[in-house]
C-alpha positions, -999 to 999 in steps of 0.1 A, spaced: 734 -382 -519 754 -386 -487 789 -388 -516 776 -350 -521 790 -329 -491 771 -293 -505 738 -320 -507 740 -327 -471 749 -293 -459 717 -285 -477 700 -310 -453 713 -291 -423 696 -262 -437 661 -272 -448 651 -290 -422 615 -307 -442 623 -333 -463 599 -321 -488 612 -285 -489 643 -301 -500 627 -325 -524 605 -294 -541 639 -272 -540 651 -271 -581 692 -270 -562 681 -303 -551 667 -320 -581 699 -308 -601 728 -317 -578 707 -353 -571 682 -368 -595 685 -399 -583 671 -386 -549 
């Protein structure tokens, strides 16, 4: 996740975890997450 620069800029803007994690974007760009 941290090798994925548009992944971690989507950190800086969700800033629950689990917001992320139920976000479809997220799933996509890292299913290993």
């Amino acid at each position: 996740m941290r090798s994925s620069p548009g992944f971690i800029g989507m950190q800086q803007s969700s800033p629950p975890f689990t917001l992320r994690a139920a976000t479809p974007h997220h799933g996509q760009r890292n299913p290993t997450a």
